[in-house]
N, C-alpha and C positions, 0 to 999 in steps of 0.2 A: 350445373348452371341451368339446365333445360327446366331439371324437376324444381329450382331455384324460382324461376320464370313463371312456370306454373300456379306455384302456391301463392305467389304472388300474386297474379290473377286472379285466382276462387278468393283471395281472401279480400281484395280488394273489388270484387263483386261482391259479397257477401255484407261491404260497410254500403255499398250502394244501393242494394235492394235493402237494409235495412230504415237507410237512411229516406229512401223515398214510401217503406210502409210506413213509417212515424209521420211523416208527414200527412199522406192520403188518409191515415188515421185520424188526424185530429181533425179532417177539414168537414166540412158538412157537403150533404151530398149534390148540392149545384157549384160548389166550389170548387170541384175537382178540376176546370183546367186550368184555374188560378193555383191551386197547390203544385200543380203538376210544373207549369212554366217559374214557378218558384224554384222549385226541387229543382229542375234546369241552371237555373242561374248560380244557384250557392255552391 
């Protein structure tokens, strides 16, 4: 259950950092703390 817990976690880190490099990707570079408090919200 421990190691269950785990994987769990890296893998639902792993949609979260991706989810917020797609976003910082697409924004331009003064828009970053509007993408950012986006990514926040969704």
């Amino acid at each position: 259950m421990r190691q269950f817990a785990l994987h769990a976690l890296v893998y639902l880190l792993g949609i979260a950092s991706a989810a917020f490099v797609a976003t910082e990707a697409h924004a331009a570079p003064g828009d970053a703390p509007a993408s950012a408090t986006t990514g926040a919200r969704s």
